[in-house]
C-alpha positions as CSV (number, residue, x, y, z in Angstrom):
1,X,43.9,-3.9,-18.5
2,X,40.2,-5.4,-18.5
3,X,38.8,-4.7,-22.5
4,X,35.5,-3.5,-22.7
5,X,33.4,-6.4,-24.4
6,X,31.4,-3.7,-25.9
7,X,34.3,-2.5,-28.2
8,X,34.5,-5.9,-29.9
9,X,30.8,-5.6,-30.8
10,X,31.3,-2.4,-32.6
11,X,33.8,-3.8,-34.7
12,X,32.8,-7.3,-35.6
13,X,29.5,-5.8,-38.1
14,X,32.7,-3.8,-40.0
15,X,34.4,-7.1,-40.7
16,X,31.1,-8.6,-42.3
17,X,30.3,-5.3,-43.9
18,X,33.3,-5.4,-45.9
19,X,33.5,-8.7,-46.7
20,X,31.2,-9.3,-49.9
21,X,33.2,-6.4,-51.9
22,X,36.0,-4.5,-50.6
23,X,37.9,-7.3,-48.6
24,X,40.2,-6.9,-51.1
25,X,41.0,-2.7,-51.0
26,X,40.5,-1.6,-47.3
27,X,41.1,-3.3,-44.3
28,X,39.8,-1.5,-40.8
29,X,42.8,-1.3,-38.5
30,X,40.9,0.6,-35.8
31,X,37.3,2.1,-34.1
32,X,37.8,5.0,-31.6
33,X,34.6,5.8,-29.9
34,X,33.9,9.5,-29.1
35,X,33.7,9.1,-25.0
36,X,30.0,10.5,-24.1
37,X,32.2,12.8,-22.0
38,X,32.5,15.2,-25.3
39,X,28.4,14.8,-25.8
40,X,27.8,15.7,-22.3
41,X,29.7,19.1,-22.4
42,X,27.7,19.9,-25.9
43,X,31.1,19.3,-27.5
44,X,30.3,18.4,-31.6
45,X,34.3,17.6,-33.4
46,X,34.1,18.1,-37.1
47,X,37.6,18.1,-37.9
48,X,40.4,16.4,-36.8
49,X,44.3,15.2,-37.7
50,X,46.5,12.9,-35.8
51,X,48.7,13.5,-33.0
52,X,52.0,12.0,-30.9
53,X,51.9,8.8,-29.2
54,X,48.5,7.4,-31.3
55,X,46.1,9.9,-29.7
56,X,43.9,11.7,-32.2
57,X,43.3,16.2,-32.3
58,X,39.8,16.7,-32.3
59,X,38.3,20.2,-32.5
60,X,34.6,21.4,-32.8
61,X,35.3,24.6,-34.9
62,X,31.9,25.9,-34.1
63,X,32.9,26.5,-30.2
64,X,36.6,26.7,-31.1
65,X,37.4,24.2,-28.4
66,X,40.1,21.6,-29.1
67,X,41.2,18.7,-27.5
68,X,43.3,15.4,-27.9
69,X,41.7,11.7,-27.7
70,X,44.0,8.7,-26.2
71,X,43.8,5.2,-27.2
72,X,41.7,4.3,-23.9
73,X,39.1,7.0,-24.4
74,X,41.4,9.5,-22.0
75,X,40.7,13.5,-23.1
76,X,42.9,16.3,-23.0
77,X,41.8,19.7,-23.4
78,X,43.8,22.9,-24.4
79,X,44.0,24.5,-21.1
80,X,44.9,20.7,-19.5
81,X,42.5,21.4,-16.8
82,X,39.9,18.3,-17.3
83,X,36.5,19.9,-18.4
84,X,37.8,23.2,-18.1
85,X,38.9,24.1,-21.1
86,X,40.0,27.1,-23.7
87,X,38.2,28.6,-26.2
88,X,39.8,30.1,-29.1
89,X,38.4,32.4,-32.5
90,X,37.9,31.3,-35.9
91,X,39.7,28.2,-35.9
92,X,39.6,26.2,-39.7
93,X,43.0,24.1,-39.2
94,X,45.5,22.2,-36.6
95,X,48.1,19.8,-37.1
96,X,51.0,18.9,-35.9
97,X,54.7,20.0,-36.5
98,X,58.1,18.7,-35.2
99,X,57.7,21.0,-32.8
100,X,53.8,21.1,-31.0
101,X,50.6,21.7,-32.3
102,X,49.9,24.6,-35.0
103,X,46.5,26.1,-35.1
104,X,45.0,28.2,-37.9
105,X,43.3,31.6,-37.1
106,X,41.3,32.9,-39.5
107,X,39.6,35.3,-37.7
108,X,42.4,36.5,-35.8
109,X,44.7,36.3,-38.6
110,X,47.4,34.6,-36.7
111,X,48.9,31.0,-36.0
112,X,48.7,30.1,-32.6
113,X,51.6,27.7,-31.2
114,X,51.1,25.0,-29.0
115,X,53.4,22.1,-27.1
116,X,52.5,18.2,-27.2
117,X,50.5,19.1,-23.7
118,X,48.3,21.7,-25.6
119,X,49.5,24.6,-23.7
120,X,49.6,27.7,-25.6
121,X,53.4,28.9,-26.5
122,X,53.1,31.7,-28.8
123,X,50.8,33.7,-31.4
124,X,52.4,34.9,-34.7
125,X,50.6,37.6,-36.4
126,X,50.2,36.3,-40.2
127,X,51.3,39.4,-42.8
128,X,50.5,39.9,-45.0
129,X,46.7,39.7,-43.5
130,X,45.6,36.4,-45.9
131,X,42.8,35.7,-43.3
132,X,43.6,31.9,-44.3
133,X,40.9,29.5,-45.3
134,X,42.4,26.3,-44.9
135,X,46.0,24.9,-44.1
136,X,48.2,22.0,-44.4
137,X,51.9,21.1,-43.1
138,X,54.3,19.1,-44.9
139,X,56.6,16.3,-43.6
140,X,59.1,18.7,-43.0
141,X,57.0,21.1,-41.3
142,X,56.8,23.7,-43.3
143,X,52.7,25.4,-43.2
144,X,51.1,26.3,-46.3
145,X,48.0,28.5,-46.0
146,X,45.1,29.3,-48.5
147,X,44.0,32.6,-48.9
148,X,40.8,33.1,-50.8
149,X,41.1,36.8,-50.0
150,X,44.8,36.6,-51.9
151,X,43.5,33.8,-54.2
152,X,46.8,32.1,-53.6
153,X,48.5,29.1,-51.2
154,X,51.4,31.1,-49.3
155,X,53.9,29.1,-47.5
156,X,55.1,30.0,-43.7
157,X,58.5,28.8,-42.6
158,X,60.7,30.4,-39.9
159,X,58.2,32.1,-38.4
160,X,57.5,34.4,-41.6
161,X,54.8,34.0,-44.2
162,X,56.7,34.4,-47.7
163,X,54.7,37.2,-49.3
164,X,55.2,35.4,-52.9
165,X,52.5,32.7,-53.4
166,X,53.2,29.8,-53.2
167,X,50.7,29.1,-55.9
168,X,49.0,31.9,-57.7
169,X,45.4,30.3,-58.2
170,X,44.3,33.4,-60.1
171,X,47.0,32.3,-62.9
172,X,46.3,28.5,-63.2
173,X,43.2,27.3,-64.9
174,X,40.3,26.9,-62.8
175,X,37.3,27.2,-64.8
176,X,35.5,29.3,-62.2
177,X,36.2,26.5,-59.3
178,X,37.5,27.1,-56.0
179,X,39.6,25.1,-53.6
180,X,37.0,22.1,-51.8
181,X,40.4,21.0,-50.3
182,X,44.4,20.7,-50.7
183,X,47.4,18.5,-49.3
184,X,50.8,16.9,-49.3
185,X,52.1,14.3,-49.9
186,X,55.6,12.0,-48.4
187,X,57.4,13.7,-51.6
188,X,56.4,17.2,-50.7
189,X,54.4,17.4,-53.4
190,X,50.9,19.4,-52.6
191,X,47.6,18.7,-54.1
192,X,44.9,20.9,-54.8
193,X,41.0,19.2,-55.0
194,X,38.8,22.1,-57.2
195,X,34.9,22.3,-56.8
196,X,34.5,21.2,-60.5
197,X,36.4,17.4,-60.2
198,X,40.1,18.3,-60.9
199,X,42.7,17.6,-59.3
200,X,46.0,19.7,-59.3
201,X,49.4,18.3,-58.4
202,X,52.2,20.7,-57.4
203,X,56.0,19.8,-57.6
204,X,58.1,21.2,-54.1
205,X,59.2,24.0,-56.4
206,X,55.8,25.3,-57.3
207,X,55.5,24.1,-60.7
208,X,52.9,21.9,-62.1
209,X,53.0,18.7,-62.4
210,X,50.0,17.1,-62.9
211,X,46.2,18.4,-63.7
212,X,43.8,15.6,-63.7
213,X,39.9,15.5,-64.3
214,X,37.8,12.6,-62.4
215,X,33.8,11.3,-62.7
216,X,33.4,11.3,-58.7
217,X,30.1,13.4,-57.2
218,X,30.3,15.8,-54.4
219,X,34.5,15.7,-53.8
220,X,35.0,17.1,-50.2
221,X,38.0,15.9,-48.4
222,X,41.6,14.9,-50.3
223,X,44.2,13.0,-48.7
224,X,47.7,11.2,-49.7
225,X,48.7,7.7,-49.7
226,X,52.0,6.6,-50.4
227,X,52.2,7.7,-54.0
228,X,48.9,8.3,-54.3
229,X,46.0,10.2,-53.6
230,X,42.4,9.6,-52.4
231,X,39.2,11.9,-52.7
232,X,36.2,11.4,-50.5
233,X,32.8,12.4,-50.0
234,X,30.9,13.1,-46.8
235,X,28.5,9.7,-47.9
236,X,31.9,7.9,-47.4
237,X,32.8,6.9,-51.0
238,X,36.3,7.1,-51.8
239,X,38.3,7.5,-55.3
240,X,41.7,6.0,-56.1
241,X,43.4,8.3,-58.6
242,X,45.8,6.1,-59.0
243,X,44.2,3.7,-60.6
244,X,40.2,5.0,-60.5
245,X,39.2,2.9,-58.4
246,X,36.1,3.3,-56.2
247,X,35.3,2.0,-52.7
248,X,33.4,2.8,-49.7
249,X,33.8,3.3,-45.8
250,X,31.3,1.4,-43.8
251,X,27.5,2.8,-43.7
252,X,27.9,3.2,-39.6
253,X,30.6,5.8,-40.5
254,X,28.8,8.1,-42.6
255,X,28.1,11.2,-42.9
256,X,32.4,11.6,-43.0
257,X,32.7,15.0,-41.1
258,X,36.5,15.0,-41.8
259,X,39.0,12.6,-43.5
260,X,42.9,12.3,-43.0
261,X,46.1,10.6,-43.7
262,X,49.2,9.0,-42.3
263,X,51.9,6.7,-43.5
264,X,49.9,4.2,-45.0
265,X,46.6,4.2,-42.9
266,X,43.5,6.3,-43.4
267,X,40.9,7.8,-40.7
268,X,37.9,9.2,-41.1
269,X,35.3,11.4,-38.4
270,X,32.1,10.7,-38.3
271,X,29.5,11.8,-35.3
272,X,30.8,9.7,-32.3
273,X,34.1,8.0,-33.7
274,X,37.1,7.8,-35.5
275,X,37.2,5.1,-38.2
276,X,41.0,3.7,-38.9
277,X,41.6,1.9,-42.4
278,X,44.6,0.6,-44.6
279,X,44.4,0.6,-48.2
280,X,45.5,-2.2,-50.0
């Protein structure tokens, strides 16, 4: 296959970018460009999560559309029908399962189930109604869904939301904050990033395991790392709670619409691509 000489000159001012300071903590693996396609159709993707066979779910949550970028640039839309494609509610979270592709309905209150194709399998009414915020899925597969209606992080496994929360927000210490974002972890272990810099670490059971406080301005997005977990900003600076550590994503990537994990690799969205990095 011929390459396109013009990907090689996106990614060579990276390399020289990071050089000087970071050469040392993050290493860009790859840059996905947006394919003017998705501009054309007035399609804007500010979130996204991986997917099978190293293609990327995008979906703009504004029109509710989502789709799946290949390697080469190739799109896929919900319905599979080119530019054609469907339009769901109040989408605020997808991810992927052992299974297909789970999508969040806020609006709706349901979870809408999907195959590796993006053809719509089933819709599962979510009861009680949480009307969830946000959501996550665990290595295992098993969904966890915030509720700021319920004030708690419920669980859904085998097709059934348990009705006890998972976590009972309204009973742990948040100083007035609310949820900027949560995850898990490889262990099972789920985070929870608060609006006023601390950062909550569940055990697989529920119980607490960690609360930590951070100096970091304007914490947005949270994701985990091998044993350990990063907290960005849309500006693109990252923090290592690990070990406190503070670096950057390159300038050409910012503002960071979106920021996830997998293995030991990090992307993040900005406007018209997907930035791929290792953390050393």
């Amino acid at each position: 296959m011929k390459k396109n000489p013009s990907n090689w000159l996106v990614i060579i001012p990276f390399l020289f970018y990071l050089l000087p300071g970071q050469k040392d903590k993050i290493r860009i693996i790859e840059h996905r460009l947006l394919p003017d396609k998705i501009s054309n159709l007035g399609i804007q993707p500010t979130k996204f999560n991986w997917s099978i066979a190293d293609n990327f779910l995008l979906l703009d949550v504004q029109k509710g559309v989502l789709f799946e970028l290949g390697p080469d640039g190739n799109l896929t839309f919900s319905s599979g029908l080119d530019t054609e494609y469907s339009v769901f509610g109040d989408l605020v979270w997808m991810g992927l399962s052992p299974e297909g592709v789970r999508l969040i309905d806020r609006l709706e209150n349901e979870i809408i189930f999907l195959n590796y194709r993006l053809n719509q399998i089933q819709k599962v009414a979510i009861f009680p109604k949480l009307y969830p915020d946000m959501g996550t899925i665990d290595i295992w597969g098993r969904m966890y869904l915030y509720s700021k209606t319920y004030n708690g992080i419920y669980s859904f496994d085998q097709m059934n939301v348990n009705k006890i929360p998972f976590i009972d927000i309204s009973k742990e210490d948040f100083s007035n904050a609310y949820v900027q974002d949560f995850a898990t972890n490889y262990f099972g272990e789920l985070a929870i990033l608060c609006s006023n810099n601390t950062l909550l670490v569940f055990r697989r059971n529920g119980q607490l395991k960690m609360s930590l406080n951070f100096d970091f301005e304007d914490a947005e997005f949270l994701v985990s790392l091998k044993d350990n977990w990063l907290i960005l900003n849309s500006r693109g600076n990252i923090y290592s709670v690990m070990d406190s550590t503070r670096f950057f994503v390159p300038k050409t990537s910012v503002p960071v619409l979106d920021a996830q994990s997998k293995n030991k690799a990090v992307a993040v969205l900005s406007k018209d691509h997907l930035l791929v990095f290792d953390v050393k």
